[in-house]
C-alpha positions in Angstrom: 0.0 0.0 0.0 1.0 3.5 -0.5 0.6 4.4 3.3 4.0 5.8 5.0 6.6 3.7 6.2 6.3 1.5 9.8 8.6 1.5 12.1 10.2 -1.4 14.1 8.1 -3.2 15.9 9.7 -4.2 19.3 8.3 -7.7 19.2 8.8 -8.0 23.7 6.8 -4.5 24.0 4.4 -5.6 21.3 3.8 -8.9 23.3 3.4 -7.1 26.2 1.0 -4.8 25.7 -0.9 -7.4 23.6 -1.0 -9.1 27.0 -2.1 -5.8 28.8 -4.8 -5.3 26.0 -6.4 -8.5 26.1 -5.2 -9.7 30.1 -6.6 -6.8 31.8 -10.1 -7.1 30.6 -9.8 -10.8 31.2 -9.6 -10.0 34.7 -12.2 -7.8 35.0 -14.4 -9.7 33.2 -13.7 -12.7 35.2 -13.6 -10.9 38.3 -17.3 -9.3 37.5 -18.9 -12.5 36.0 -22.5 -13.8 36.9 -22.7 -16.7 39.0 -25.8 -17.7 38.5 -26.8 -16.3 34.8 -29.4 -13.4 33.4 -32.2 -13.0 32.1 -33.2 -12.7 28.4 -31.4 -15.9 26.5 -29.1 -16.8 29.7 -30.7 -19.9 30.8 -31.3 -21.2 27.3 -27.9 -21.3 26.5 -27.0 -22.9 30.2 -29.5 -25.8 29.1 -27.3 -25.8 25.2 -24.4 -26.1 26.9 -25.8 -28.9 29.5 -27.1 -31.1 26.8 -25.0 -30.0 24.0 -28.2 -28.7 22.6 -29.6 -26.7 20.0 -30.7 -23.1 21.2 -33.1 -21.1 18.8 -32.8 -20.4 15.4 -30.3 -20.0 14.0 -29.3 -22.5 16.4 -26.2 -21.0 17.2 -23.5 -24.2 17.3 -20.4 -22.7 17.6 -21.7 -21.4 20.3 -23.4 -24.1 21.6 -19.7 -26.3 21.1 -17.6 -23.3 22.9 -20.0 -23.4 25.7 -20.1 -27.2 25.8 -16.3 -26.7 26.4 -16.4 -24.4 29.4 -19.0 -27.1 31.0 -16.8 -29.5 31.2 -14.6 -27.9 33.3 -14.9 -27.4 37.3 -14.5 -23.6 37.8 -17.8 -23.5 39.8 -21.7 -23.7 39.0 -22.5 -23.6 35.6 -23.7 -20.6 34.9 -20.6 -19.5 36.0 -18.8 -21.5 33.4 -20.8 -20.5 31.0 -20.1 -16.5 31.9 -17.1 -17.1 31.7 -16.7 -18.3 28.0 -18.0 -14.6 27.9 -15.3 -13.3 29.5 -12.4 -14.9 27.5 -14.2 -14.4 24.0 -14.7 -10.6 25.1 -10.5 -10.5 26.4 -9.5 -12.3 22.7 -11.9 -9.5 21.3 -9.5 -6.8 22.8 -6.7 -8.6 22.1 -7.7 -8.6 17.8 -8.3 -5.0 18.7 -5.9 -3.5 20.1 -4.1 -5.5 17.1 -6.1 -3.6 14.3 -5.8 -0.6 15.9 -2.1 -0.5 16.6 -1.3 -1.6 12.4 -3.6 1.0 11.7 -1.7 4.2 13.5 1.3 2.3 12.1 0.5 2.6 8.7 -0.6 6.1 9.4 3.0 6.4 10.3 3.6 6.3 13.7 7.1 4.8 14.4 8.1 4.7 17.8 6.5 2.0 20.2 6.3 4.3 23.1 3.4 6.0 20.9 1.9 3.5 18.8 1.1 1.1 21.8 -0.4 3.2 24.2 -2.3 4.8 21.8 -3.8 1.7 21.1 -4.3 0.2 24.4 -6.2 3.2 25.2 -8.2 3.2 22.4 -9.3 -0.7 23.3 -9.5 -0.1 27.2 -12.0 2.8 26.1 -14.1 -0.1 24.2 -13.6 -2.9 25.9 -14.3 -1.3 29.1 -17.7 0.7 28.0 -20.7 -0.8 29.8 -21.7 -2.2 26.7 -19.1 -4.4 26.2 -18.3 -5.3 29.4 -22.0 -6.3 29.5 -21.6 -9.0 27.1 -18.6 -10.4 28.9 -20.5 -11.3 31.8 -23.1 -13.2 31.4 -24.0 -16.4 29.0 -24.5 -15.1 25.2 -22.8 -15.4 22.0 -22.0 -11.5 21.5 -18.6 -11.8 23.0 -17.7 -14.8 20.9 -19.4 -13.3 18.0 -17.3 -10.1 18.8 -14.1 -11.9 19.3 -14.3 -13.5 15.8 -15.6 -9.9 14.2 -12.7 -8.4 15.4 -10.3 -11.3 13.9 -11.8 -10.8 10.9 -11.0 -7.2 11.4 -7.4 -7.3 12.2 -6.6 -9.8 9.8 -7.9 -7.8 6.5 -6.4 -4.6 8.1 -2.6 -6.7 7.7 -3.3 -7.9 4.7 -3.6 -4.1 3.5 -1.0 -3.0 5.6 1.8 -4.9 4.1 -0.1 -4.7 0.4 1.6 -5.5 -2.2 2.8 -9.1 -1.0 3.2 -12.5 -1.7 1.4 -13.6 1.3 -2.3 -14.0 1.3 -2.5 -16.4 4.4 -4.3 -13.0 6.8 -6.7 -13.8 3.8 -7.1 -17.2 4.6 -7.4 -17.1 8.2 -9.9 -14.2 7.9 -12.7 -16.5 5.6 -12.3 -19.1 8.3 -12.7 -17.0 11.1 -16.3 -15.2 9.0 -17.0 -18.6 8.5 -17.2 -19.7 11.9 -19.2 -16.4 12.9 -21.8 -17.0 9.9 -22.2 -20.4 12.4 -22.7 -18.1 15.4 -24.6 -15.6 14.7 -25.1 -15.4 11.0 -26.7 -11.9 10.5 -24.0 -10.1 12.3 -21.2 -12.4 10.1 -23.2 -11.0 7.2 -22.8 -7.3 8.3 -19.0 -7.6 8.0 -18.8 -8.6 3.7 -19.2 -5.1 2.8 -16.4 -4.1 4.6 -14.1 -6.8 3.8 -15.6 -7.0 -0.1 -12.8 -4.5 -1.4 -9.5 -6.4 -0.2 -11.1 -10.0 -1.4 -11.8 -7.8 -4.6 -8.1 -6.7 -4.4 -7.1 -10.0 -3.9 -8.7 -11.5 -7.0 -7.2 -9.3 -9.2 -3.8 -9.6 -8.1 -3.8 -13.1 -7.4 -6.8 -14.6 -9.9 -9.8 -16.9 -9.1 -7.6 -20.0 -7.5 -6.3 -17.6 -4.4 -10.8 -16.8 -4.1 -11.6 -20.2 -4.3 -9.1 -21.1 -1.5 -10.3 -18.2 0.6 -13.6 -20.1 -0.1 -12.3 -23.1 1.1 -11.5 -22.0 4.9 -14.6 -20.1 4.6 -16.7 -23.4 4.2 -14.9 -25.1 6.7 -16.0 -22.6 9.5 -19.1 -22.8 8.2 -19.2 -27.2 8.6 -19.6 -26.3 12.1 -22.9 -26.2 11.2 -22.8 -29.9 10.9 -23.4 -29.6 14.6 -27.0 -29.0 14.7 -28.6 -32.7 11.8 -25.7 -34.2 14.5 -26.8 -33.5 18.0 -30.6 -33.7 16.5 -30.6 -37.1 15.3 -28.4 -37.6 18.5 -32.2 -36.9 20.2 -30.7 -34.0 22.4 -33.2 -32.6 24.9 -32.9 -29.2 23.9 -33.7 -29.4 20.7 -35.5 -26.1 19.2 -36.8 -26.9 15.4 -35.5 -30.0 15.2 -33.0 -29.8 12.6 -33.2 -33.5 11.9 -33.7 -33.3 7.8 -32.8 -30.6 5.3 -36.4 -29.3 5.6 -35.7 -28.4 9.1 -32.3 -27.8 8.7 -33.3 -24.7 6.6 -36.0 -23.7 8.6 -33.7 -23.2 11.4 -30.3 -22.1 10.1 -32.5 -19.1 8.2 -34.2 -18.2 11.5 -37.9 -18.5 9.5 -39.7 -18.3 12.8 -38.2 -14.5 13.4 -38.6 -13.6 9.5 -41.0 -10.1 10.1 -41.2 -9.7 13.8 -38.6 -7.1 14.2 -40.9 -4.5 12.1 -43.8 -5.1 15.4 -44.3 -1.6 16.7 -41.4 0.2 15.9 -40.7 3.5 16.1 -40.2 5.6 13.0 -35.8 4.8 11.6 -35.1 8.5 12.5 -36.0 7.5 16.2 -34.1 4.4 16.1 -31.4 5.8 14.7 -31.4 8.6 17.5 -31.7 5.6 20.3 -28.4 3.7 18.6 -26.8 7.1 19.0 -27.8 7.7 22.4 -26.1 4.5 22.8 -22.4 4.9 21.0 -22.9 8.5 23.3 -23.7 6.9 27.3 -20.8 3.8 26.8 -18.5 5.9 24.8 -18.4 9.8 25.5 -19.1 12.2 23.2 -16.1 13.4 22.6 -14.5 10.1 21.3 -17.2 10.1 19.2 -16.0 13.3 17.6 -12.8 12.5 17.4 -14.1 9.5 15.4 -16.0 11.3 12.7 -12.2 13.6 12.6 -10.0 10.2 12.5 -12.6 8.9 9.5 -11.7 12.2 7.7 -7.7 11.3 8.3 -7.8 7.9 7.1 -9.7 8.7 4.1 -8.1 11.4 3.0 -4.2 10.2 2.1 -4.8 8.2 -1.0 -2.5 5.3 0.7 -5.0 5.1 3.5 -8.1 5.2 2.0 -8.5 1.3 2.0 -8.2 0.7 6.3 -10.3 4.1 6.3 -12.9 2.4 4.3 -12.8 -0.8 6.2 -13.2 1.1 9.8 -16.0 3.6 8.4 -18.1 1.0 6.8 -17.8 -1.2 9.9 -19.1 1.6 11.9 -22.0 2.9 9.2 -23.1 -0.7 8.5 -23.5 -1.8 12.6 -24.8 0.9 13.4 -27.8 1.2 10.4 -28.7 -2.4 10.9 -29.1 -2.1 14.5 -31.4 0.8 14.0 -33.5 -0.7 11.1 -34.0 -3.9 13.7 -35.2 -1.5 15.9 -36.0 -2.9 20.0 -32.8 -0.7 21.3 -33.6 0.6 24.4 -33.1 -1.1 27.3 -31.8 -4.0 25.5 -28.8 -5.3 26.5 -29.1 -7.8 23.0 -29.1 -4.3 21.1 -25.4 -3.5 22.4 -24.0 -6.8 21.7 -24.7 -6.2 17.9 -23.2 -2.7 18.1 -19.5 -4.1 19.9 -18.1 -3.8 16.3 -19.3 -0.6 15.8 -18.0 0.4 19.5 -14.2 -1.1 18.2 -14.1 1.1 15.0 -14.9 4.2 17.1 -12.4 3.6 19.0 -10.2 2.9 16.2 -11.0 5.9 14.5 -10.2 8.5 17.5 -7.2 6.5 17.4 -6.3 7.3 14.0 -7.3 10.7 14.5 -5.2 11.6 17.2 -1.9 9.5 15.4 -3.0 11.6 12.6 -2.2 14.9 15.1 0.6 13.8 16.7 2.2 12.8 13.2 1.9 15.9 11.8 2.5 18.0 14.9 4.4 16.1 17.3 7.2 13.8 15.5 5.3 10.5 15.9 6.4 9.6 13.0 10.1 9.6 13.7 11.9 6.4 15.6 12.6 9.7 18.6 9.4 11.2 18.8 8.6 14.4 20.7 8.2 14.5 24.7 4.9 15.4 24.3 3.6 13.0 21.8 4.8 10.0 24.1 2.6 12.7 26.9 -0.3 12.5 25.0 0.0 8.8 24.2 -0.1 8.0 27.8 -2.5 10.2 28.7 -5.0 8.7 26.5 -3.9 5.5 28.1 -5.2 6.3 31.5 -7.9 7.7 30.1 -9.1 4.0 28.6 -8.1 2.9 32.3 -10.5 5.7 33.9 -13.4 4.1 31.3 -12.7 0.7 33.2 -13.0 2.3 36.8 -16.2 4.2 35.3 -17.9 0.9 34.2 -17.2 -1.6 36.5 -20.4 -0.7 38.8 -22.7 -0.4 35.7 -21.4 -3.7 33.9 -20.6 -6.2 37.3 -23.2 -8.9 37.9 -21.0 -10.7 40.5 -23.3 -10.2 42.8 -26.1 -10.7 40.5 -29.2 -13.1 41.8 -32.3 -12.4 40.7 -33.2 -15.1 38.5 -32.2 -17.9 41.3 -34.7 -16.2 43.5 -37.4 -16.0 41.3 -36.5 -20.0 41.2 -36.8 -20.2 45.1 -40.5 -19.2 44.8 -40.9 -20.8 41.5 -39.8 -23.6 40.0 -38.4 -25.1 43.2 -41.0 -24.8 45.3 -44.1 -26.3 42.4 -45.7 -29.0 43.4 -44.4 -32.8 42.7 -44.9 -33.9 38.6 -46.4 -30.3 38.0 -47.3 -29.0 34.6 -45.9 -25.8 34.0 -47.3 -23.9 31.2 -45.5 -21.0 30.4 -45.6 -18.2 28.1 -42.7 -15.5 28.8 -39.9 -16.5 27.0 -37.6 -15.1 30.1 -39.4 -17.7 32.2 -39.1 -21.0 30.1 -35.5 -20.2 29.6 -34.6 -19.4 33.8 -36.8 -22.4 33.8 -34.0 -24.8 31.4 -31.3 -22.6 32.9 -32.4 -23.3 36.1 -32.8 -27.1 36.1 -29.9 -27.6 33.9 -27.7 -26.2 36.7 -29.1 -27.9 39.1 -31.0 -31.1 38.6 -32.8 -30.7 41.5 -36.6 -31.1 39.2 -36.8 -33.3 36.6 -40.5 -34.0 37.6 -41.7 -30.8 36.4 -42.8 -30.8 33.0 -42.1 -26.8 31.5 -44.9 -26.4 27.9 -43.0 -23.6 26.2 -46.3 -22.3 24.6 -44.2 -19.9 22.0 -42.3 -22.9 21.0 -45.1 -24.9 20.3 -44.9 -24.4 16.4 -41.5 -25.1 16.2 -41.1 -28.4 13.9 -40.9 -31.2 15.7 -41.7 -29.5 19.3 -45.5 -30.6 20.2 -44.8 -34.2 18.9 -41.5 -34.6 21.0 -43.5 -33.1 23.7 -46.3 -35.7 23.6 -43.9 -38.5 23.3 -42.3 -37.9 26.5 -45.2 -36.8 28.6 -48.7 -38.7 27.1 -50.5 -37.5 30.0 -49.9 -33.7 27.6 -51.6 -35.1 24.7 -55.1 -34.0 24.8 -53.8 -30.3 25.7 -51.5 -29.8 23.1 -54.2 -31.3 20.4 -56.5 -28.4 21.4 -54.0 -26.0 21.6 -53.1 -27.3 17.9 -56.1 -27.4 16.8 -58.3 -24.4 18.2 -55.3 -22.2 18.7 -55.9 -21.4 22.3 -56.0 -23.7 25.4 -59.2 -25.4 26.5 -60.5 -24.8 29.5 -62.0 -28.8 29.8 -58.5 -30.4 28.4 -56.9 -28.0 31.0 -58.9 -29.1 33.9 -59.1 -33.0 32.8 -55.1 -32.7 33.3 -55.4 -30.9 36.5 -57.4 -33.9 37.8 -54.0 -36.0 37.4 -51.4 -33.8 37.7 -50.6 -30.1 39.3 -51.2 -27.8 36.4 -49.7 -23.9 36.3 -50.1 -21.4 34.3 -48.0 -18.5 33.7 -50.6 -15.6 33.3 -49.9 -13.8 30.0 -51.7 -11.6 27.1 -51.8 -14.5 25.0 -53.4 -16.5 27.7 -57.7 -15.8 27.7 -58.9 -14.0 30.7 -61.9 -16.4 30.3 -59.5 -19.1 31.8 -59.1 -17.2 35.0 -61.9 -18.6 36.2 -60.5 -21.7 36.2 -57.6 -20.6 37.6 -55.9 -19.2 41.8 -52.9 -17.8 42.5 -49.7 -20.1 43.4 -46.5 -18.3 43.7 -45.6 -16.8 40.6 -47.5 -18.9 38.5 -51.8 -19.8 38.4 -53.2 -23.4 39.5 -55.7 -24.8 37.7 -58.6 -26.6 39.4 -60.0 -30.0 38.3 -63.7 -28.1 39.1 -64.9 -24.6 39.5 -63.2 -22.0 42.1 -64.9 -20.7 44.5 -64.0 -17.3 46.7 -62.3 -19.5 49.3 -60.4 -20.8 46.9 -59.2 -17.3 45.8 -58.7 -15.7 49.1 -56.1 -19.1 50.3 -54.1 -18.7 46.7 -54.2 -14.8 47.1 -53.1 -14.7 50.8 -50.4 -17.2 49.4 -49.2 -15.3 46.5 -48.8 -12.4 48.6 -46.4 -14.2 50.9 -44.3 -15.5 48.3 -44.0 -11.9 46.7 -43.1 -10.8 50.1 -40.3 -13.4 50.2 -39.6 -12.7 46.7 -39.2 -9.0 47.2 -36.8 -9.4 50.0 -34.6 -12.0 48.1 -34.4 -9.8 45.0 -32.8 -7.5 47.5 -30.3 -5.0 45.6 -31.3 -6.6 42.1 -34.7 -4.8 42.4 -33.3 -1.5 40.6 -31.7 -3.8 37.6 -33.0 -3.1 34.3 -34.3 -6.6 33.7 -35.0 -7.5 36.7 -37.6 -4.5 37.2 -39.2 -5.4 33.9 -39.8 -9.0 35.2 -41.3 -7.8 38.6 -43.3 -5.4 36.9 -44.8 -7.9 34.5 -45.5 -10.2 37.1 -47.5 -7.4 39.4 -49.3 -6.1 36.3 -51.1 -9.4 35.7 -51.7 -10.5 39.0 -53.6 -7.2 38.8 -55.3 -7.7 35.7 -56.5 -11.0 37.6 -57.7 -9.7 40.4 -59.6 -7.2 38.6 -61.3 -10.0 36.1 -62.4 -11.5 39.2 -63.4 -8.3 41.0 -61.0 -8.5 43.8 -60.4 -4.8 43.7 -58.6 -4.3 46.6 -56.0 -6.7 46.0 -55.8 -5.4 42.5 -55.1 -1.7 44.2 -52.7 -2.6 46.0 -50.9 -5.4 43.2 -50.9 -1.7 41.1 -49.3 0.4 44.1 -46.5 -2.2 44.5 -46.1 -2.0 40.3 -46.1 2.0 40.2 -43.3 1.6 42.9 -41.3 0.2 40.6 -42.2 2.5 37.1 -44.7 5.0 38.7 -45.3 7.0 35.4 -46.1 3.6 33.6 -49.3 4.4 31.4 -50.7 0.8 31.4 -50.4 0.9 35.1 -52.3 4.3 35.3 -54.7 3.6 32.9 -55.7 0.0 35.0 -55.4 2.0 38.2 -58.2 4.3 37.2 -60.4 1.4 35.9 -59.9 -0.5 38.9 -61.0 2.8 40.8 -64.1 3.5 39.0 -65.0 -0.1 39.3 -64.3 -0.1 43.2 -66.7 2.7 43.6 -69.4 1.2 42.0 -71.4 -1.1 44.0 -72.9 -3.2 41.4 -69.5 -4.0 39.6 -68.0 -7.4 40.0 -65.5 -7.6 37.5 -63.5 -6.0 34.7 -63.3 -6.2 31.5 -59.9 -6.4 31.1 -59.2 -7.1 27.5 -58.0 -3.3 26.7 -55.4 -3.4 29.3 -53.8 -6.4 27.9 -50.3 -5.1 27.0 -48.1 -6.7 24.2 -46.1 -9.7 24.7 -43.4 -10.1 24.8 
């Protein structure tokens, strides 16, 4: 390439501060990791990497084979384990990093080491240690690993154009495996990274013809056989086995994520307003003024003819994470949302990196082998400044002490009643459900229906095979779309039946139904107001006990949303049944948690008007149902 000449690199200091980029997170991460998993996917992929399973579409196999890995090893409860696969994919992300940074000021021409590195380590701390990030380090996902192959991907293009024109096309090589083995992790995000590559494979056929393509094709294919994984553990009859990849049919149905095709465009807000949200984002986890300096560093790197390809690589990596994110929409408040933008987070730090080598180039003799006092200054300055982004996050990001989702499990799923039949609804709860029981064994006579799973291929039938006693259920589910209130209370007659209260569930059930902990137990006959005061005077204990072992978790994001979700209902039950007092005071402990809530004001005021008058005895309640989730 036509970009100025690189200095030496000192391969001890490059070593060590390859160790400092990648080693120091590592720690944190570790040190910060959830013992006993999150909400959201957590538990599912606990349960994947328990039975070497097959999570939702697309399945996800690498991941499920990295966190099949981690299992087997005795570093503490699984959960734990399974965090901490997080942890080390997020410290190899850093590490690819810091490594595509550092080329990238080089080829800028930085020279001296005592610039170049702590340029870059600051630059990476500043990423890697954003709330964020950190986030996905902590708890069990596939962003970190999907991040720590992006950013391989990265690197490994970025030295192929660094040392353009060469002989050696292996970074090629290397970098279609590595895109092959995300497209097997999370496929959409391994997609987002061919326009930015496209150019240097492009490059690469020119100067090298159709043979060098079709071997970069080659390692390509061969991360992607780790799909092989999911017709394998299928036909190997693994009990977490979502869609049932057991035949090409099925295979495609899950691998192209058909059950998610049009969901994301469900009440979103106009793409201005998303794209304001991911914004708002890159701002809170990575300062504004980085952010700037970004938008300055794109200008530096695209300018100089001999940079122009790594400043098209960096820019289109931001641009391109950033739009998609904002066309899926569901940003807010979604920890998922910032584990798709961590590639975008890495190229603005890359880019205020190449800004400020750009300034200290020009300006402050960077570019010589003896570069100015106050370039080496600067250099560390910015250093401690991606240390002062680690101290800032560590509160926001830690779930050490994280517990939430094992107490809900102390009033839940622990606590049901021998062979029960749970029928759940929330996604959240069937997977702390798996999670939960994967971990710990402690259960296996309580039977979870995952009622959003139920149309999954091969899902009711592998249901009714292992639990007959199901069958008549899930035919009239099947068949009439909803559950029936006769197959529901023939099964009740054998077996403890709950039901998760949900929007999708019909309040004309709740007769049928009286509280039990955090779920709904349906009665072989009719309830009667005795029946509902016992289960009511029992759910409120086991909130009580609930609210006192959420503890500290109480104000975390997720955790809130799940308590608030849970009070809503049980309100919107009491009120069907025109228990209005106990609906009151279900809504006071709700608006406690999100006071300005408008479903909860809207229901408070029904409930008020209804309470008033003396010839109401229940509410309509089918306008308050909120969306589900």
């Amino acid at each position: 390439m036509n970009a100025r000449g690189i200095g030496a690199v000192d391969p001890t200091a490059r070593l060590l501060s390859l160790a400092l980029a990648g080693g120091l997170p590592l720690a944190c991460f570790v040190a910060t990791a959830s013992p006993t998993g999150y909400w959201h996917d957590g538990g599912e992929f606990i349960a994947q990497a328990a039975s070497i399973g097959i999570s939702h579409p697309p399945g996800h196999p690498l991941a499920g084979i990295v966190h099949a890995l981690l299992a087997f090893l005795p570093l503490g409860p699984l959960p734990l384990r399974i965090a901490l696969a997080s942890s080390v994919m997020a410290s190899i992300a850093a590490a690819f990093l810091y490594l595509a940074i550092e080329r990238t000021v080089r080829a800028q021409g930085v020279a001296s080491n005592r610039i170049a590195m702590p340029l870059s380590l600051g630059a990476t701390w500043l990423v890697v240690g954003s709330v964020g990030f950190w986030f996905q380090a902590v708890r069990p996902e596939v962003y970190a690993l999907q991040a720590a192959l992006s950013c391989l991907v990265i690197e490994r293009v970025i030295a192929l154009e660094v040392s353009w024109p060469t002989y050696d096309i292996r970074p090629a090589y290397v970098a279609c495996f590595a895109l092959g083995l995300s497209l097997a992790n999370h496929h959409f995000l391994g997609f987002l990274l061919l326009p930015a590559i496209a150019p240097t494979f492009a490059r690469v056929q020119r100067a090298k013809g159709l043979g060098a393509i079709g071997r970069c094709a080659a390692f390509g294919a061969a991360g992607l056989s780790t799909y092989l994984y999911l017709p394998m553990r299928a036909a190997a009859g693994t009990a977490l086995n979502l869609g049932n990849p057991s035949n090409w049919e099925r295979f495609y149905w899950v691998v192209s994520a058909q059950a998610f095709q049009g969901t994301h465009a469900t009440g979103l807000q106009p793409l201005p307003a998303r794209f304001a949200d991911v914004l708002v984002q890159l701002v809170n986890n990575l300062h504004p003024v980085p952010l700037f300096m970004a938008l300055a560093g794109a200008y530096a790197l695209l300018r100089p003819r001999g940079m122009r390809r790594i400043g098209t690589i960096w820019v289109l990596v931001l641009v391109i994470f950033v739009g998609a994110r904002a066309w899926l929409g569901f940003v807010r408040s979604n920890p998922d949302a910032l584990g798709y933008l961590m590639p975008a987070f890495g190229a603005v730090g890359a880019l205020a990196a190449a800004f400020v080598a750009a300034v200290l180039v020009s300006f402050g003799r960077a570019g010589e082998v003896v570069p100015g006092r106050t370039a080496v200054v600067v250099s560390v300055v910015l250093a401690a400044f991606g240390l002062a982004q680690i101290h800032h996050s560590v509160e926001g990001a830690s779930l050490a002490r994280f517990s939430a989702v094992d107490s809900f499990e102390q009033i839940g799923r622990r606590t049901l009643p021998a062979r029960a039949v749970v029928i759940a609804y929330n996604p959240q709860t069937i997977f702390r459900m798996w999670g939960a029981e994967a971990a710990e064994e402690m259960r296996p006579d309580v039977t979870v229906v995952a009622m959003p799973f139920l149309n999954y291929p091969g899902f009711v039938n592998a249901l009714a095979d292992t639990e007959p006693a199901l069958e008549d259920v899930l035919r009239g589910r099947v068949l009439s779309g909803a559950l029936q209130e006769g197959d529901l209370q023939s099964l009740a007659a054998r077996r403890p039946v709950m039901v998760e209260l949900d929007p999708r569930l019909d309040p004309h059930l709740y007769r049928t139904l009286i509280p039990h902990g955090l779920f709904h137990e349906v009665l072989p006959d009719r309830t009667y107001e005795d029946d509902r005061g016992q289960g009511a005077r029992r759910a409120a204990a086991a909130y009580e006990l609930l609210d006192r072992l959420v503890d500290d978790d109480r104000d975390e994001l997720e955790t809130s949303h799940q308590l608030l979700w849970f009070l809503y209902h049980q309100a919107l039950y009491y009120a069907a049944n025109g228990h209005w007092a106990r609906a009151q005071k279900a809504l006071g402990a709700a608006r406690s948690i999100n006071p300005l809530a408008t479903e909860l004001v809207g229901l408070e005021a029904a409930v008020a008007v209804a309470a008033a008058d003396e010839d109401a005895r229940e509410l309509d309640i089918t306008p308050f149902l909120p969306m589900p989730p």
